[in-house]
Steps between C-alpha positions, in 0.01 A plus 500: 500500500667269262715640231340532160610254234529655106176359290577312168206488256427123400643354220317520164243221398725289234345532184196255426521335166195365383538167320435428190224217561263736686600812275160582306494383140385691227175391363473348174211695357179316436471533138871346452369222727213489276691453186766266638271265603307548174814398259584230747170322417460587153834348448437194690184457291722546161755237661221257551296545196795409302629241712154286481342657192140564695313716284249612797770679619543741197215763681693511804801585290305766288328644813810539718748586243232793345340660849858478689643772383183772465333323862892628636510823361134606628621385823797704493271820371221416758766571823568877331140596527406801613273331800124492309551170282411217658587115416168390396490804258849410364423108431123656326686743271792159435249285454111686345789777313656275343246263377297813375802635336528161323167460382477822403813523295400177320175615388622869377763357311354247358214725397714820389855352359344207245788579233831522622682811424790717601267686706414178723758588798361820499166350533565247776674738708225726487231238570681269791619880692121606460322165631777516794413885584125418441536196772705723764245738473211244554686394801600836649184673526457462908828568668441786788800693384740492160873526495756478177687193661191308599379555115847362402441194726141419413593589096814250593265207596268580259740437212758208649146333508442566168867355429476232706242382308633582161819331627280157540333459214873595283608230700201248369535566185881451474444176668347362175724431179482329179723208658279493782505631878793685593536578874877693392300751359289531768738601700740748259178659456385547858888605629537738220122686561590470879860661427336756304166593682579749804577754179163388291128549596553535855741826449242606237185518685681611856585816301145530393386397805696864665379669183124437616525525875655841465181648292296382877636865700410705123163344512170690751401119615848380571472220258757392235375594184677463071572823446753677260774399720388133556491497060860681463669207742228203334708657144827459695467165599302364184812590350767354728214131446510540131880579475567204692307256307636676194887462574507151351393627145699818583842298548452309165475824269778651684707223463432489123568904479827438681640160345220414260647413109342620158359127453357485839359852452372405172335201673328673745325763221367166382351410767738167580680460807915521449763263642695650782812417551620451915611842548193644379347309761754626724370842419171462509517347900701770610256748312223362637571474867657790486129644395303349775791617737502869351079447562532351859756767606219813374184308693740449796629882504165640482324285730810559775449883413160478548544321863761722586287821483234385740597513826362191701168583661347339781073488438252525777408173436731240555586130418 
């Protein structure tokens, strides 16, 4: 019998590195994609207007610059659903939402707020917010089952659709001046609304939107419905609209309060309008964004609040 030789255990596999071309790549989310691509052509169509002054571009520009940013941020909303919304209904509530929130602002105010007043923010904030909530309502009634977040979605497209469309026709109007057609403004106007709109109507009505879907498990037929709670957050948010619209006017009396003179003062009990001297208007930007920021920041908290108490449901029904 041959002698028995000692066993060595193999030597270890050296260590497998993985390189870096097949290594998996994060995914650029959709709605960045969605954006990206957005600005790229919306800029190209500004580069090209200018460059051969063809006015039948001007509704591309308007279209692009004022959907781009609201058509992004219902994207980005839509992929935090809680499973029941579907596409079609997101692009109906964009697009029938915010042409009914449109109409129907236009024909309230122009029927209830004839004479201009100090009450008129108050006013339009309580109108547009209403004609939004009335809209998501309209458009809500047949879901199989009714979360918080999927109210905050649906409320979301409901009112970027509503801005979106706002957005265009500020956009039309500033591209007509007394010197004539001015594509600059056109475009100050659509990349400042754009800048500003993820903290506007869309924030607005997604916190209404919560607001109503939560009254659907206090109602017998499972049904959102405008009850006391619904009214209390329709108050909150009418504010944070008519605050918001108000800042501007806001900004000027503080300024005068702060650095205003006894002749300007006196000017303004006459009804004139005072010269300003260049760090008045100094004041009076840094007052005034710092309103809409102080605004943005409360719609922001509560809405992220809001989102954070529900804990993400998945619905019977799905997508």
């Amino acid at each position: 019998m041959s002698a028995m030789t000692s066993y060595a255990p193999p030597a270890p596999y050296p260590a497998v590195h993985t390189p870096a071309a097949i290594r998996p790549r994060r995914r650029v989310p959709s709605w960045l994609k969605l954006f990206l691509s957005g600005a790229a052509l919306w800029a190209a169509t500004v580069v090209i207007t200018f460059a051969t002054g063809n006015v039948n571009l001007v509704p591309t520009v308007i279209l692009l610059g004022s959907f781009l940013v609201p058509v992004t941020f219902v994207a980005f909303a839509f992929a935090r659903a809680d499973g029941v919304l579907t596409a079609q209904r997101i692009f109906t509530a964009f697009v029938v939402g915010g042409v009914l929130g449109v109409l129907g602002a236009s024909v309230l105010e122009s029927a209830l707020l004839r004479q201009p007043s100090g009450l008129g923010f108050v006013g339009v904030g309580l109108i547009e917010e209403a004609v939004k909530l009335g809209a998501l309502w309209l458009l809500a009634r047949r879901l199989p089952r009714y979360t918080v977040r999927d109210g905050m979605v649906l409320g979301a497209a409901v009112g970027f659709g509503f801005a979106a469309l706002e957005s265009a026709g500020y956009a039309f109007t500033s591209l007509f001046t007394p010197g004539g057609l001015s594509l600059l403004n056109v475009v100050e106007t659509e990349a400042l609304r754009g800048a500003l709109a993820p903290v506007g109507h869309g924030l607005w009505t997604a916190i209404l939107g919560g607001a109503l879907f939560a009254t659907a498990a206090r109602t017998r037929s499972g049904r959102p419905r405008p009850r006391g709670s619904v009214l209390g957050w329709f108050l909150v948010v009418s504010a944070l609209h008519a605050m918001w619209d108000a800042a501007g006017i806001v900004a000027v009396w503080l300024t005068l309060l702060l650095t205003g003179t006894a002749s300007q003062l006196r000017m303004v009990e006459l009804g004139q309008a005072p010269g300003v001297t260049q760090a008045q208007v100094h004041v009076y930007t840094v007052l005034n964004w710092g309103l809409l920021a102080a605004d943005a920041a409360v719609g922001v908290l509560l809405l992220w609040l809001r989102w954070r108490r529900q804990g993400r449901r998945a619905p019977a029904g799905t997508r």
